[in-house]
C-alpha positions, 0 to 999 in steps of 0.5 A, spaced: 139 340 283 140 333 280 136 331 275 129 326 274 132 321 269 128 316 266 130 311 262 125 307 257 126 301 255 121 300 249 120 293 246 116 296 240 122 300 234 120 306 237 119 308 243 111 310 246 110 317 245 104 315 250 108 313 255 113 319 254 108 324 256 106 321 262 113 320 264 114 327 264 107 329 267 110 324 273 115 327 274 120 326 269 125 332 268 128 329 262 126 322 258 131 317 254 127 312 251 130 306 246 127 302 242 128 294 239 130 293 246 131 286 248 134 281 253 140 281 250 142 288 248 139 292 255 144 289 259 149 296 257 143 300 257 142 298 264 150 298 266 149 306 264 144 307 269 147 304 275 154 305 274 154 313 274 150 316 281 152 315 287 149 316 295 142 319 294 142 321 287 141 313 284 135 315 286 134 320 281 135 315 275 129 310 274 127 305 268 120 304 265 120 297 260 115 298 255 112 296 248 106 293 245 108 286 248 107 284 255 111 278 254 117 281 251 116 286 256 116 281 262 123 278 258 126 285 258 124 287 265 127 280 268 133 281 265 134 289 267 132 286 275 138 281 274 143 286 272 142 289 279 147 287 284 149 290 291 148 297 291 148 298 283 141 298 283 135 303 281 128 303 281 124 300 275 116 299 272 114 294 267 107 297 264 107 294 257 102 297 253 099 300 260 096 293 261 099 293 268 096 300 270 090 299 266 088 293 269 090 294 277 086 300 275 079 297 272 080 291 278 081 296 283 075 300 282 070 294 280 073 292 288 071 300 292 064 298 287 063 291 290 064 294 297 071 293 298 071 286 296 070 280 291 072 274 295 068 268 293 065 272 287 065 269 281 068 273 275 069 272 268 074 276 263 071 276 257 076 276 250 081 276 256 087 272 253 090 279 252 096 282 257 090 287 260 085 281 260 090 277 263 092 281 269 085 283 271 083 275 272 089 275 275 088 280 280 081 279 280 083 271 283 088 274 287 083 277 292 080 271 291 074 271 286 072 265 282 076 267 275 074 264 268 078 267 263 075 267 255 076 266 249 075 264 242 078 258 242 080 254 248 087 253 247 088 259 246 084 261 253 087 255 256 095 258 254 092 264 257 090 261 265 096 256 265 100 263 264 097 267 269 097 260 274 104 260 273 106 267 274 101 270 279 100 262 283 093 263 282 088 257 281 083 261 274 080 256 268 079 257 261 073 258 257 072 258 250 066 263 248 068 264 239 060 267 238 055 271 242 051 265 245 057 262 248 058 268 251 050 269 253 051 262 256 058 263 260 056 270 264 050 266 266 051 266 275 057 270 274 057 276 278 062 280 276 063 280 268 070 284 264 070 285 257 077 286 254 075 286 247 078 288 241 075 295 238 069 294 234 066 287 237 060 288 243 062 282 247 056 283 252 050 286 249 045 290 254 040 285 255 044 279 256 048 282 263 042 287 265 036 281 265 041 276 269 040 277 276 047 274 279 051 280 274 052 286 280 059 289 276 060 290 269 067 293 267 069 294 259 076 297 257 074 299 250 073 306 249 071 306 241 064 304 240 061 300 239 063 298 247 065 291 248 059 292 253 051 295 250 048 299 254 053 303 259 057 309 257 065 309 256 064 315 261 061 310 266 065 311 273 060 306 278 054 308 275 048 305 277 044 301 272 038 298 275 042 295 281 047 293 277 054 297 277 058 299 271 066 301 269 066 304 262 074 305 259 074 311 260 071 312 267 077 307 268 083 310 264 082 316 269 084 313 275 089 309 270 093 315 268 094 318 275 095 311 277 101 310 271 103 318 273 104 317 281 108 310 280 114 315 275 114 319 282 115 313 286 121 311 281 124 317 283 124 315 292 128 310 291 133 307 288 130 299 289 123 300 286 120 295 283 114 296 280 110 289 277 102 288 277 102 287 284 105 293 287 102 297 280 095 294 283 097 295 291 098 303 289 092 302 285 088 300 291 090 307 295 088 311 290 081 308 288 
């Protein structure tokens, strides 16, 4: 039987342990990662993938770009896809610092909370200038709510929403919140509030979402207290508070785990995978 390859392109010096697990636990046989991987030194590494296997044991041999920076990972990605041609092509994944699959996770589950759908809500991603902040307003505005991405300061903030707008052809605003009271002031008539925070830092404490009535989901990706939202459990999967429904981090890292496992397995049906937020988050949606 011809063995599961998975190739991962690692942008950080050394390649994820985390990553490597979870690879194996999708279906892996045996992983080969690499790391400093850049744009211009992949494209080897790529040609040893497709140039090898042929018929239907091409999709046997897959690729996970991964690494603690998103952006250098989307470089990375770009230039694996654009050393494909004609059949010399195999399955790939992009989940810097499991940004997509954490985001498509959290997302997806605050959507089956809502009832299916968040069109014409209006959602705030507090701290949200990082890659999972980023990809969740951008999913989240992708089904068509209202999305103000945060941060400390507004360039910063801004950078941010032009980035998402310019990748995902969305329409999110910037905002700038550096202390508590912005941050009170800015989640006020909002209806869904994400937090994607550094450790260490609430961003939200309890009173200021649970007095507001507009607020019906919360969601917080921290899981080191304290919470990036006082007054929920890490552990809170659409636990009702008084009304008001509430994702904790690790209520959403379980679907994120299953969810980065089940698309190693999808790298291994084809050989013409391509597996980016979009389709990341579409898979997500099933499985929610």
């Amino acid at each position: 039987m011809t063995k599961k390859l998975l190739f991962q392109f690692d942008t950080d010096a050394a390649p994820s342990v985390f990553d490597v697990v979870v690879g194996y636990d999708g279906g892996a046989d045996h992983i080969t990662g690499y790391g400093n991987v850049t744009p211009e030194n992949v494209g080897a590494y790529v040609d040893g993938t497709i140039y090898t296997r042929g018929g239907k044991e091409k999709q046997s041999t897959a690729i996970f770009v991964g690494g603690g920076d998103m952006a250098a990972g989307e470089k990375v990605f770009e230039a694996v896809k654009k050393r494909f041609f004609g059949p010399f092509r195999v399955s790939v994944m992009l989940d810097s610092n499991g940004s997509n699959t954490t985001a498509a996770a959290g997302v997806a589950l605050a959507v089956k909370a809502a009832g299916g759908s968040v069109k014409g809500k209006k959602a705030v991603v507090l701290a949200g200038t990082g890659p999972v902040g980023m990809r969740s307003a951008a999913l989240l505005a992708g089904e068509g709510a209202e999305v103000i991405v945060c941060g400390r300061k507004l360039d910063k903030a801004q950078a941010a929403a032009d980035a998402v707008n310019k990748r995902f052809k969305v329409n999110v605003t910037a905002a700038e919140t550096p202390d508590d009271a912005s941050r009170a002031a800015i989640i006020k008539g909002q209806n869904l509030i994400f937090t994607a925070g550094a450790i260490g830092l609430e961003l939200v404490p309890a009173a200021a979402w649970q007095n507001e009535a507009s607020v019906e989901i919360v969601a917080d990706y921290n899981a080191q207290p304290p919470l990036g939202i006082g007054g929920i459990e890490a552990t809170d999967k659409a636990k009702d508070y008084n009304g008001k429904i509430a994702l904790g981090a690790l209520g959403i890292g379980g679907l994120k785990l299953k969810l980065h496992r089940a698309c190693i397995a999808k790298l291994f049906e084809s050989s013409e995978g391509v597996f980016d937020a979009e389709n990341i988050y579409a898979l997500a949606k099933e499985m929610a």
